[in-house]
PyMOL Python script that loads the backbone (N, CA, C, O; Angstrom):
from pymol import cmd

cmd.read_pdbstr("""\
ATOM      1  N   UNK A   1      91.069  97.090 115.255  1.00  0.00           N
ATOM      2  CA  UNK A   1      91.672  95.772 115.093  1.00  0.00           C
ATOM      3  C   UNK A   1      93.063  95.732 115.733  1.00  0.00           C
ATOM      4  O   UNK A   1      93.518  94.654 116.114  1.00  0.00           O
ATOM      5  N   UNK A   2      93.890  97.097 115.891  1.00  0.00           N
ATOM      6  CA  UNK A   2      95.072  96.542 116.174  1.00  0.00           C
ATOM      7  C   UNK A   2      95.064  96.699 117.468  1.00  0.00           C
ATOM      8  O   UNK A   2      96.114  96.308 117.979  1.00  0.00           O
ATOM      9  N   UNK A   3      94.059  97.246 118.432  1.00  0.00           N
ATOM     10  CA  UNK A   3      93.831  97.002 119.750  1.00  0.00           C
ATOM     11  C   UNK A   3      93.908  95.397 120.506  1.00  0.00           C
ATOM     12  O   UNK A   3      94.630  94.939 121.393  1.00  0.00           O
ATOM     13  N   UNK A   4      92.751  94.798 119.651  1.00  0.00           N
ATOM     14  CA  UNK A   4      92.775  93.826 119.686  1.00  0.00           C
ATOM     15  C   UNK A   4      93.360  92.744 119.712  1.00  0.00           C
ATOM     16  O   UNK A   4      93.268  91.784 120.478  1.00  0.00           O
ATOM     17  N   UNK A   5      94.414  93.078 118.207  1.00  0.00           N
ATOM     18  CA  UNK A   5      95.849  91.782 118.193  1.00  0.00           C
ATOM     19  C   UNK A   5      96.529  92.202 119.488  1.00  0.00           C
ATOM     20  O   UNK A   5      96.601  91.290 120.312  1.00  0.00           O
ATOM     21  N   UNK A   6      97.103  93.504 119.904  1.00  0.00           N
ATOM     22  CA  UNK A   6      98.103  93.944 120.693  1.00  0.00           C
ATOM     23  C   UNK A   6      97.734  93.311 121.910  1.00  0.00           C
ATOM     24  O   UNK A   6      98.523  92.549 122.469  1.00  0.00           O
ATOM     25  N   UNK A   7      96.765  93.520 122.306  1.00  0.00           N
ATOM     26  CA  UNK A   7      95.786  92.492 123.870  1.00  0.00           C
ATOM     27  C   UNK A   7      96.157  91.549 123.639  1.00  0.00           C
ATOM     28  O   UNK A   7      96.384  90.957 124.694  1.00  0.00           O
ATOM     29  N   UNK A   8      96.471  90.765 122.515  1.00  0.00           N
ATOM     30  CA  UNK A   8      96.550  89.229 122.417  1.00  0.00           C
ATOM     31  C   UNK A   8      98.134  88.672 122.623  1.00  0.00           C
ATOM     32  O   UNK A   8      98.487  87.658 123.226  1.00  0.00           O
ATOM     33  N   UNK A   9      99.109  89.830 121.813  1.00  0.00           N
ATOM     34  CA  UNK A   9     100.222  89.553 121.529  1.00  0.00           C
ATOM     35  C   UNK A   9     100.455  88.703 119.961  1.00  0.00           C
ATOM     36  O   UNK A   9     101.157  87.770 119.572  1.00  0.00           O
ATOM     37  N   UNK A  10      99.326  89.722 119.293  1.00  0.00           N
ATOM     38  CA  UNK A  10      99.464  88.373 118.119  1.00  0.00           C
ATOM     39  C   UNK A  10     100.342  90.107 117.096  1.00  0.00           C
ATOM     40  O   UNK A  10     100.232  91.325 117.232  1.00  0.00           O
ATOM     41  N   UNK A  11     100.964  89.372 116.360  1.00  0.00           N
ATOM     42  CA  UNK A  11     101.618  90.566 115.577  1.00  0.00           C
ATOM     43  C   UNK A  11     101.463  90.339 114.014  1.00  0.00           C
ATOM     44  O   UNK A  11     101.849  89.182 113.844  1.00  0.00           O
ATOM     45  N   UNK A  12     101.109  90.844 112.850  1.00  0.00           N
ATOM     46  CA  UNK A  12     101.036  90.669 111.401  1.00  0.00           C
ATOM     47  C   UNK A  12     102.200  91.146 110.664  1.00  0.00           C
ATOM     48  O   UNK A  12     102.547  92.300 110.915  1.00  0.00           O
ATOM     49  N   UNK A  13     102.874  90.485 109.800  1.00  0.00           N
ATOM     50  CA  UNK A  13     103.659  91.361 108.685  1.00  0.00           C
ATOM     51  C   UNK A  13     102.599  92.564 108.357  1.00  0.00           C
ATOM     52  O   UNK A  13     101.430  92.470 108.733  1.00  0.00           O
ATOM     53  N   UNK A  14     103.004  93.526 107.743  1.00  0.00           N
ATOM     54  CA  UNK A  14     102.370  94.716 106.554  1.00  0.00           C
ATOM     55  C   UNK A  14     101.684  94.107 105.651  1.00  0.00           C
ATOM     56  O   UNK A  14     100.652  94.688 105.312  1.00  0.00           O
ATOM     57  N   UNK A  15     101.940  93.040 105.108  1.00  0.00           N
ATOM     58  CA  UNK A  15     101.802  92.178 103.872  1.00  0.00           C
ATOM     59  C   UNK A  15     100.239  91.732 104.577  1.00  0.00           C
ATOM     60  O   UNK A  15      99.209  92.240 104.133  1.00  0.00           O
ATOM     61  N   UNK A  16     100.219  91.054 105.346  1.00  0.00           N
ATOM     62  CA  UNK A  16      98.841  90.406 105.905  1.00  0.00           C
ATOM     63  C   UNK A  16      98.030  91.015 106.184  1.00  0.00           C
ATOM     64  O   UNK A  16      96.837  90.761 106.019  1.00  0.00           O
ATOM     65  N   UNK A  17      98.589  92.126 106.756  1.00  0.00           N
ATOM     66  CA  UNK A  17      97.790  93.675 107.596  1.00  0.00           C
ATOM     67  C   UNK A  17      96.881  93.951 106.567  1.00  0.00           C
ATOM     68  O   UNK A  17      95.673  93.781 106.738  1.00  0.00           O
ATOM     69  N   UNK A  18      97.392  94.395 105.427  1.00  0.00           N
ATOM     70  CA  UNK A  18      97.083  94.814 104.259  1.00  0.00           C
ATOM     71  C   UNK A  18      95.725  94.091 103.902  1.00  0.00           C
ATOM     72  O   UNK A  18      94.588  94.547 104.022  1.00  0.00           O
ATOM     73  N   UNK A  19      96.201  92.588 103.334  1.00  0.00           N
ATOM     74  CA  UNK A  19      95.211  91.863 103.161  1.00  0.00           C
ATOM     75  C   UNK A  19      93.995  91.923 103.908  1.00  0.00           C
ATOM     76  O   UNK A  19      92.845  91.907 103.467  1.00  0.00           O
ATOM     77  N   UNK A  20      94.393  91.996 105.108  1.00  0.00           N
ATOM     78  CA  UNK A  20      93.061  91.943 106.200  1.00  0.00           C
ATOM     79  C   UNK A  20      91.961  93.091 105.997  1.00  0.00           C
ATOM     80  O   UNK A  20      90.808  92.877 105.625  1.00  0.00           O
ATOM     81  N   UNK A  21      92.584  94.523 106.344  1.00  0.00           N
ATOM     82  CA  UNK A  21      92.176  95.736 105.874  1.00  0.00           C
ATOM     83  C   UNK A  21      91.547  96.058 104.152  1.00  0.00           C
ATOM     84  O   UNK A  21      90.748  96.923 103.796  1.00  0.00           O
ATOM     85  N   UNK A  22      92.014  95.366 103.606  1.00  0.00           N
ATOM     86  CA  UNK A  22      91.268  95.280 101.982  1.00  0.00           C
ATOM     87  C   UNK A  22      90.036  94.288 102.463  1.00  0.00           C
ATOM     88  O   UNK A  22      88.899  94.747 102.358  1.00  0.00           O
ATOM     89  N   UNK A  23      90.186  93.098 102.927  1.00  0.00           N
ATOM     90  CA  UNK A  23      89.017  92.470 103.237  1.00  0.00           C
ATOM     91  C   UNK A  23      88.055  93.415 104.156  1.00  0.00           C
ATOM     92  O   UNK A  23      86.879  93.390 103.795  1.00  0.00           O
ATOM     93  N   UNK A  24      88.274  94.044 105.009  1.00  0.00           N
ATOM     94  CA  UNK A  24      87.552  94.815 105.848  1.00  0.00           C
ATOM     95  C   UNK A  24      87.056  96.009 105.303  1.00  0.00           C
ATOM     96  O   UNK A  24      86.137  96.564 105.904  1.00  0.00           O
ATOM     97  N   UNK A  25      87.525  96.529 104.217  1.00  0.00           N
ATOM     98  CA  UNK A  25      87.039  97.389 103.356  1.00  0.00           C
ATOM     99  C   UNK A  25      85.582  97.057 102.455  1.00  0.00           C
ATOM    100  O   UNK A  25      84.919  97.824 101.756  1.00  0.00           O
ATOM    101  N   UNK A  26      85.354  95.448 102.805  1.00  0.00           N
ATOM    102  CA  UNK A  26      84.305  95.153 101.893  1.00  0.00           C
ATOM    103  C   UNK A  26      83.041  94.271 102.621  1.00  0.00           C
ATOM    104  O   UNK A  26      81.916  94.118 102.146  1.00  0.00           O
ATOM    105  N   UNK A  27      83.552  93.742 103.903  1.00  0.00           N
ATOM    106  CA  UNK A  27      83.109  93.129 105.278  1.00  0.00           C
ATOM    107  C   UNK A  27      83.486  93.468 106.417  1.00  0.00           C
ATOM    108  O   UNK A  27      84.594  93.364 106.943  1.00  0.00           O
ATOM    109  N   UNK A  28      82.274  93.993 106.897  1.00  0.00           N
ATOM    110  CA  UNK A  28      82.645  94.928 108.335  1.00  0.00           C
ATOM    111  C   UNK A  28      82.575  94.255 109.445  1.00  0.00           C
ATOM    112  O   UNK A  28      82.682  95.088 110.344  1.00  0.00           O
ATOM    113  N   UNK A  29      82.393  92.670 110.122  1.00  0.00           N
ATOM    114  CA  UNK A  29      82.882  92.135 110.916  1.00  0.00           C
ATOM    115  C   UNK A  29      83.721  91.117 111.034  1.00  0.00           C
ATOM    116  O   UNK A  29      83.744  90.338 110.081  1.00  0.00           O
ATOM    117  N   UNK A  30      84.578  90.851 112.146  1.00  0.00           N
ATOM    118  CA  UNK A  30      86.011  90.362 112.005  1.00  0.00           C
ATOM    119  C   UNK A  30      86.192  89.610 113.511  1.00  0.00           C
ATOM    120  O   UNK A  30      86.145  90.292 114.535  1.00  0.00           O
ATOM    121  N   UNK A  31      86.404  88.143 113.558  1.00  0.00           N
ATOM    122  CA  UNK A  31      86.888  87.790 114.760  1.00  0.00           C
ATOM    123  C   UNK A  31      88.080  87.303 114.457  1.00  0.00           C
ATOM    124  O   UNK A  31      88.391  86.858 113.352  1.00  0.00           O
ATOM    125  N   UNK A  32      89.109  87.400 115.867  1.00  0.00           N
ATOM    126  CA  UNK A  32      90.381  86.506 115.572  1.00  0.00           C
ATOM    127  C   UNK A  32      90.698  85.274 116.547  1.00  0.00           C
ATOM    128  O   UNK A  32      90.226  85.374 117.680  1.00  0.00           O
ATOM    129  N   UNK A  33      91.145  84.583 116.367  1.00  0.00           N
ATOM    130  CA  UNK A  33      90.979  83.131 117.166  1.00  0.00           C
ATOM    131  C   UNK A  33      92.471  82.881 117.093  1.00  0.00           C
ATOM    132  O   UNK A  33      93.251  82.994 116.147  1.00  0.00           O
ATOM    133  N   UNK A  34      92.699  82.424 118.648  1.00  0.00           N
ATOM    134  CA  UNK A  34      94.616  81.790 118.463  1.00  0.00           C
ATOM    135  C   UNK A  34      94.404  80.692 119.272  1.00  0.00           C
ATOM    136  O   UNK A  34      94.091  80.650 120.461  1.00  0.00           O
ATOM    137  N   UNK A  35      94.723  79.347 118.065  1.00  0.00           N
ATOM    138  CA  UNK A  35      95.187  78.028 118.616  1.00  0.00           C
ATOM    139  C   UNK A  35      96.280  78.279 119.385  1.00  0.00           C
ATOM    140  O   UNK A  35      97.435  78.564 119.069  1.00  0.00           O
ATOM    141  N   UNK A  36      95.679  78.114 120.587  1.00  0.00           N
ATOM    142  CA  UNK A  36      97.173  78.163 121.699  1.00  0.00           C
ATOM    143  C   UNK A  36      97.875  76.908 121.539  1.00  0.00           C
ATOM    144  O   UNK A  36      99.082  76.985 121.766  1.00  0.00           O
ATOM    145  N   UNK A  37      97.470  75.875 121.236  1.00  0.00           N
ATOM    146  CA  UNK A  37      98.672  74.779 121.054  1.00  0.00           C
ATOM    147  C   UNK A  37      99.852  74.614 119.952  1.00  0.00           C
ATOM    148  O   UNK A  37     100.930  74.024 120.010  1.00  0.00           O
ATOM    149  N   UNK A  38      99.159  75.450 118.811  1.00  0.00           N
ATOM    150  CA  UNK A  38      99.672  75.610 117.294  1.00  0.00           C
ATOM    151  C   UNK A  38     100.173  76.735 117.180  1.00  0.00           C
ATOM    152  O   UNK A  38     101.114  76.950 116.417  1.00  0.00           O
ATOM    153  N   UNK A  39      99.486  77.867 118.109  1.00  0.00           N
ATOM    154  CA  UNK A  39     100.039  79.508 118.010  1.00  0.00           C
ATOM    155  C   UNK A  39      99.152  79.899 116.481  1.00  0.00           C
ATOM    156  O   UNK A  39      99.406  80.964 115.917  1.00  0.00           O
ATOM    157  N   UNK A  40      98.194  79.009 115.947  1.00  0.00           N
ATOM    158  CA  UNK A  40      98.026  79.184 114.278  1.00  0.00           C
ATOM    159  C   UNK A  40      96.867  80.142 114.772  1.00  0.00           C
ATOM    160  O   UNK A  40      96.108  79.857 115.698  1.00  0.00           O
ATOM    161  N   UNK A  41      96.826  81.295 114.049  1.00  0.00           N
ATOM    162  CA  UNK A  41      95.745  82.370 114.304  1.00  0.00           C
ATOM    163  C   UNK A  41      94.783  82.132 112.902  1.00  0.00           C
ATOM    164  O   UNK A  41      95.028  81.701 111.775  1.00  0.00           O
ATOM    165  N   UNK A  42      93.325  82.746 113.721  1.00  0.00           N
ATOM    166  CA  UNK A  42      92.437  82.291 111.991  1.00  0.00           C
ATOM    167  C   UNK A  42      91.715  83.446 112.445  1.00  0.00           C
ATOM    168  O   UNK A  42      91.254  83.638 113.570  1.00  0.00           O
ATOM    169  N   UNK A  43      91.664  84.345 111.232  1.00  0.00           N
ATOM    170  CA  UNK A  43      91.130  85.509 111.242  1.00  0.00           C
ATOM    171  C   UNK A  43      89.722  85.550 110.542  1.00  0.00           C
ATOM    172  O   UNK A  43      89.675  86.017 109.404  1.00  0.00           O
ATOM    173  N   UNK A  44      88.369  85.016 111.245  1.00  0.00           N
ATOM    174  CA  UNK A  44      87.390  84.897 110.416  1.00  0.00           C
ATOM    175  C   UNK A  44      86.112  86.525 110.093  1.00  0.00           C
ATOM    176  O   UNK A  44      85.500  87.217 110.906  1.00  0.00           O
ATOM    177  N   UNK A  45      86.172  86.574 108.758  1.00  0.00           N
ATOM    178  CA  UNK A  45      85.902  88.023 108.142  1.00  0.00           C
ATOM    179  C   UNK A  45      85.129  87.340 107.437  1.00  0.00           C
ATOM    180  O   UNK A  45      85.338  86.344 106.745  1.00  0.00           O
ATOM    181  N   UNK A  46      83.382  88.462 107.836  1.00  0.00           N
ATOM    182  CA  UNK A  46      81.984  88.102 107.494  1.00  0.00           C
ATOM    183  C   UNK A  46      81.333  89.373 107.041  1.00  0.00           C
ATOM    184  O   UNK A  46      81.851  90.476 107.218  1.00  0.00           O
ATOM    185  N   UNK A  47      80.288  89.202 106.507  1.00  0.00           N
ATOM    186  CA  UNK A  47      79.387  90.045 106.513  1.00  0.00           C
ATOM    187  C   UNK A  47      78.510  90.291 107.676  1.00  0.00           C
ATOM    188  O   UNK A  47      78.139  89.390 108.428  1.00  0.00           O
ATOM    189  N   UNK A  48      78.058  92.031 107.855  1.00  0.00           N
ATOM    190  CA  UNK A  48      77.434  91.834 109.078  1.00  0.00           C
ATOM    191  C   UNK A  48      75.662  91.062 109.425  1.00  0.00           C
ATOM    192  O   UNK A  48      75.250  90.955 110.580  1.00  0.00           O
TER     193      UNK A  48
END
""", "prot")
cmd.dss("prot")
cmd.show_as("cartoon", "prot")
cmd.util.cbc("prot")
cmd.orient("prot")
């Protein structure tokens, strides 16, 4: 995952990181999406 943000230039507090990685601990696929007009990132976390 942090390959991924870094390619993008998208960066997380620890605080979010966290969150994400606890979610990923329980659902093993993960896309991330960046509204380029908003900069608003949506991190959608599924089952596989």
């Amino acid at each position: 995952m942090e390959h991924l943000l870094k390619e993008n230039k998208i960066y997380f507090s620890d605080q979010i990181k966290l969150i994400i990685d606890n979610a990923l601990n329980k659902y093993s696929c993960y896309s991330v999406f960046l509204e380029e007009r908003t900069n608003f990132v949506y991190i959608l976390i599924y089952k596989n």
